[in-house]
C-alpha positions in Angstrom: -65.3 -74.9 11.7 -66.3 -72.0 14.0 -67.9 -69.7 11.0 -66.9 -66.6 9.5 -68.0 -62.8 9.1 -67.6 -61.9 5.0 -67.3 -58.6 4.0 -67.6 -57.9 0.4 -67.9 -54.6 -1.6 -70.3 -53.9 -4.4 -69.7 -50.4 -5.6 -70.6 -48.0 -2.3 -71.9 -51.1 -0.7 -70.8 -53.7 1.8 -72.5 -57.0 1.9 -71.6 -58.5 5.2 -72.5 -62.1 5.5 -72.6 -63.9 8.5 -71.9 -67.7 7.8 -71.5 -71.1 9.9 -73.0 -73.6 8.3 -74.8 -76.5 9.6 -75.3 -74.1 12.5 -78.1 -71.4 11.1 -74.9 -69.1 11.2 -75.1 -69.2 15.1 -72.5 -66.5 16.4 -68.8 -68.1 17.8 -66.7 -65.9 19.7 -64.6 -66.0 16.4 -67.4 -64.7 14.5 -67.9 -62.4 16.9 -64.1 -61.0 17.1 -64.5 -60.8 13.1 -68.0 -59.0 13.5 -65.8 -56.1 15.0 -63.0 -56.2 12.5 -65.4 -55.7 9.7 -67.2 -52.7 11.0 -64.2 -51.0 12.4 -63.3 -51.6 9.0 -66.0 -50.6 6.9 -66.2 -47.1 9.8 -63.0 -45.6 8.3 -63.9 -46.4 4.7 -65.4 -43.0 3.3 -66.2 -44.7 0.0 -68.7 -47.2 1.8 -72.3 -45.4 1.6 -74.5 -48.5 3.0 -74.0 -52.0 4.4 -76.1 -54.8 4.2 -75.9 -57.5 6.7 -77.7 -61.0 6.0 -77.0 -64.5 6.8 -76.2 -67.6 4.4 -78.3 -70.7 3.5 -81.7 -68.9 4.0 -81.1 -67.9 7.8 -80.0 -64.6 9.5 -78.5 -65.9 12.7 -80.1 -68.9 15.0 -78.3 -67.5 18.3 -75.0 -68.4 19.6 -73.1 -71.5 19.0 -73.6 -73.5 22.3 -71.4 -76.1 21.5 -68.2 -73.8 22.7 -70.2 -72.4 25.8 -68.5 -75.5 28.4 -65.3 -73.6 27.3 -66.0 -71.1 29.1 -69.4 -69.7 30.6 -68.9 -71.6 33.9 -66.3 -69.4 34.6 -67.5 -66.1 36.3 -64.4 -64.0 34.9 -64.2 -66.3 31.4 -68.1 -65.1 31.0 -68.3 -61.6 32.0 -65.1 -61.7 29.0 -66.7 -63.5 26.7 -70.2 -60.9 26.9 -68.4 -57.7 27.6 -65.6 -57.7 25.3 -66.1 -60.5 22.4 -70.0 -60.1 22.1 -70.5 -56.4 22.8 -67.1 -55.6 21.2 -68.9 -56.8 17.8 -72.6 -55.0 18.6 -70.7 -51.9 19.7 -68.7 -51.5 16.6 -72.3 -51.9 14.5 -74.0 -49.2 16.8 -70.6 -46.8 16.5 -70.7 -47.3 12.5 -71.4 -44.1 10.7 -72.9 -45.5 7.8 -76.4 -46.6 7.4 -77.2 -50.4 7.9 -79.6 -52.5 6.7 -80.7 -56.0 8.3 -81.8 -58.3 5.4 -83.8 -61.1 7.9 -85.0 -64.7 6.8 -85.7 -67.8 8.7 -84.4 -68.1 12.1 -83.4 -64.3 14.2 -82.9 -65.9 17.7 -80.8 -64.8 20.5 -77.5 -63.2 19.2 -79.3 -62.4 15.5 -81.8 -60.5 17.3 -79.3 -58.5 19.1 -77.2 -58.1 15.6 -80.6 -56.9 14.0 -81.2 -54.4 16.7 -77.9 -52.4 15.3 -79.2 -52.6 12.4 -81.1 -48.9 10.8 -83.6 -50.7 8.8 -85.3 -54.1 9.1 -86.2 -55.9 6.2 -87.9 -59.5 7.1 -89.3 -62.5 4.8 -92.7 -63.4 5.9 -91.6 -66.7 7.1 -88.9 -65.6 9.8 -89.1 -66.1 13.2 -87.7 -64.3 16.1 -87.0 -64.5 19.9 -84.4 -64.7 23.1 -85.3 -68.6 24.1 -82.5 -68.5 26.5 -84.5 -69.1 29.6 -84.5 -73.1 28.3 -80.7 -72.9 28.4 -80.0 -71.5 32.5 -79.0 -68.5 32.0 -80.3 -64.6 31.8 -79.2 -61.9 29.0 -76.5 -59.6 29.4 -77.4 -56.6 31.2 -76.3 -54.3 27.9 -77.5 -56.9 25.5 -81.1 -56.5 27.5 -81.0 -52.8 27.2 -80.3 -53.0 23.3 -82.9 -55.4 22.7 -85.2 -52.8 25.7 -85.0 -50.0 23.5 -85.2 -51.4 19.6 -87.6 -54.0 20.5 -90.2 -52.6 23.2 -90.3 -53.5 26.7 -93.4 -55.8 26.1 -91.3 -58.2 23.6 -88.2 -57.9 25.5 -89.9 -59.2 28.6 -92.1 -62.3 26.4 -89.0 -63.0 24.7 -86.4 -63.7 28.0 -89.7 -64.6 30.5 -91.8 -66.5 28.5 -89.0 -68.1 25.6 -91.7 -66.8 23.3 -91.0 -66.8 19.3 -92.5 -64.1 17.4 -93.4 -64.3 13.7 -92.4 -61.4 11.2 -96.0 -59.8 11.3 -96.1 -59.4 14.7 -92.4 -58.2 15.0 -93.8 -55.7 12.3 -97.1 -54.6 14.2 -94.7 -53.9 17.1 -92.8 -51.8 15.2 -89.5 -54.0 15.1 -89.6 -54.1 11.5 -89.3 -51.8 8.8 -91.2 -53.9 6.3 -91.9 -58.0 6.0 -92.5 -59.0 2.3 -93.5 -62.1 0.6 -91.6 -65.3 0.8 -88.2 -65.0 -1.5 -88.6 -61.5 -1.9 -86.8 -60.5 0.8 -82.9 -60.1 -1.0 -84.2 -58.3 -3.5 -86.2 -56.0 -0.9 -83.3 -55.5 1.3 -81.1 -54.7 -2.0 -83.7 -52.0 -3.4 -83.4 -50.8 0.4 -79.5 -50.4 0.7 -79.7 -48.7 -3.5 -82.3 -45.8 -2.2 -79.4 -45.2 0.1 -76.6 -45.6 -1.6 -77.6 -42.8 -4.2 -78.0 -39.8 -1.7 -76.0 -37.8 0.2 -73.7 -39.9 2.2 -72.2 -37.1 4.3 -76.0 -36.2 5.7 -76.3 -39.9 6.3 -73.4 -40.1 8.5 -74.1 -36.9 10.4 -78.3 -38.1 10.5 -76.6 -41.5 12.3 -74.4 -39.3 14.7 -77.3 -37.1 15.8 -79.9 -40.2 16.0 -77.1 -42.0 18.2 -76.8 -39.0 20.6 -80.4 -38.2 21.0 -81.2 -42.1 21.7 -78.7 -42.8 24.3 -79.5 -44.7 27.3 -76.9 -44.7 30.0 -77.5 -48.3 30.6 -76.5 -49.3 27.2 -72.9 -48.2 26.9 -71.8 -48.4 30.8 -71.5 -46.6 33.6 -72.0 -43.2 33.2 -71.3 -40.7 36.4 -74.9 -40.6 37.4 -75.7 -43.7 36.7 -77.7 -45.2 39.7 -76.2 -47.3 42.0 -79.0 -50.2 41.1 -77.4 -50.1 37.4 -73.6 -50.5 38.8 -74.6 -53.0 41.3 -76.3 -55.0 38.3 -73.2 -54.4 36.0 -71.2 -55.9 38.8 -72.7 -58.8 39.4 -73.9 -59.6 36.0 -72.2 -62.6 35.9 -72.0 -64.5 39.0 -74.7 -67.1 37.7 -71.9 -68.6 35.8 -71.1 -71.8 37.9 -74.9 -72.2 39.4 -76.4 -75.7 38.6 -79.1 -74.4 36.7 -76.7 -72.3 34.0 -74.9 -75.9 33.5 -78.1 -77.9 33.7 -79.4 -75.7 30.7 -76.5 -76.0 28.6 -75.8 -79.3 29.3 -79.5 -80.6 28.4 -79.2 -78.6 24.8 -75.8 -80.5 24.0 -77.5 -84.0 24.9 -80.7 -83.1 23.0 -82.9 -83.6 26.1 -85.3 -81.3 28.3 -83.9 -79.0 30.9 -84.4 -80.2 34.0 -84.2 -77.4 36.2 -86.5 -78.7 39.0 -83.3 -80.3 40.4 -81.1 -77.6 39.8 -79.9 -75.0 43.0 -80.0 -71.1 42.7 
């Protein structure tokens, strides 16, 4: 089973759920596909005043689901697809949505769930979640519009512990750094994130749409959404060659180790 995206309505408000279990509701490029149905979806639904986005089983989202990466991440153009139109197909329909979101965040927010919590208005967070980018361990870098996502909602400092260091953050923290819009007590946090999305489901949902609209055009980065016509050339040249890790030793060592439950060994590995 590769997971599923659920989109469910409860009066003005969707309940998106992302599910795989077994997994932590890691991300497949089918979940990811969906992820941009729903919110294309939900986008042209004027009736929709909120959407709240939370994971199954106690988990928001453990990262991607590895197990399909041999498919195709060794491949330079089979990569570059798989990040710039599967993955970033389902963050950019979240960032382009109109209506407000709200992230409801317990147990594991790693990798892909952070980057699905970044498009996300407000962060609520159970005390016991954890969060990070541990992708370092696995070969391989983040992509360059994922990075500037995470860049801009998470800080610069956390970005770079997160993809330098593989460091894992606790709620609190994530909260002092101003990644979170509240952390509450454990098995409090549905209820929180519900009380959330019915504060704004009972005001005006024109001004919430036009607020969204305005925020997205006064926090823009060039970076984030591609080349823009004075972009610098350091930012194309990155874009460009974004992918051309895909068949190093080190990006198959990393992915390889994960799928035999062993240590990277990247002392042996060529870049």
């Amino acid at each position: 089973m590769s997971g599923s995206i659920r989109s469910e309505r409860q009066g003005a408000l969707a309940l998106v759920t992302l599910s795989h279990p077994g997994k932590f509701n890691a991300m497949s490029r089918a979940m990811w596909r969906e992820l941009r149905q729903v919110f294309t979806t939900i986008q042209a639904e004027p009736a929709v005043r909120c959407v709240l986005v939370r994971g199954e089983g106690g988990h928001f989202c453990a990262g991607g689901d590895i197990s399909e990466y041999p498919d195709f991440r060794f491949d330079e153009a089979g990569l570059r697809d798989f990040h710039d139109n599967d993955v970033w197909g389902g963050l950019q329909a979240m960032l382009d949505c109109d209506v407000p979101i709200v992230a409801q965040i317990e147990g594991n927010c790693m990798g892909a769930g952070v980057e699905i919590a970044c498009c996300c208005d407000i962060r609520v967070a159970d005390a016991a979640s954890k969060f990070g980018a541990p992708i370092a361990r696995l070969g391989f870098p983040m992509a360059p519009r994922e990075a500037a996502l995470v860049l801009r909602e998470a800080g610069a400092l956390t970005a770079r512990e997160m993809l330098l260091e593989a460091a894992v953050f606790s709620a609190e923290l994530m909260l002092q750094r101003g990644f979170l819009s509240r952390v509450v007590s454990a098995g409090h946090c549905a209820s929180e994130a519900a009380a959330t999305a019915a504060r704004i489901t009972a005001l005006a949902p024109q001004a919430a749409r036009l607020n969204k609209q305005t925020l997205r055009a006064l926090n823009l980065p060039p970076a984030l959404y591609g080349i823009a016509p004075a972009a610098s050339n350091s930012i194309a040249k990155l874009l460009s060659q974004a992918y051309a890790y895909a068949d190093s030793p080190e990006h198959r060592e990393g992915i390889s180790a994960f799928l035999q439950k062993r240590p990277s060994n990247f002392s042996t590995s060529e870049t």
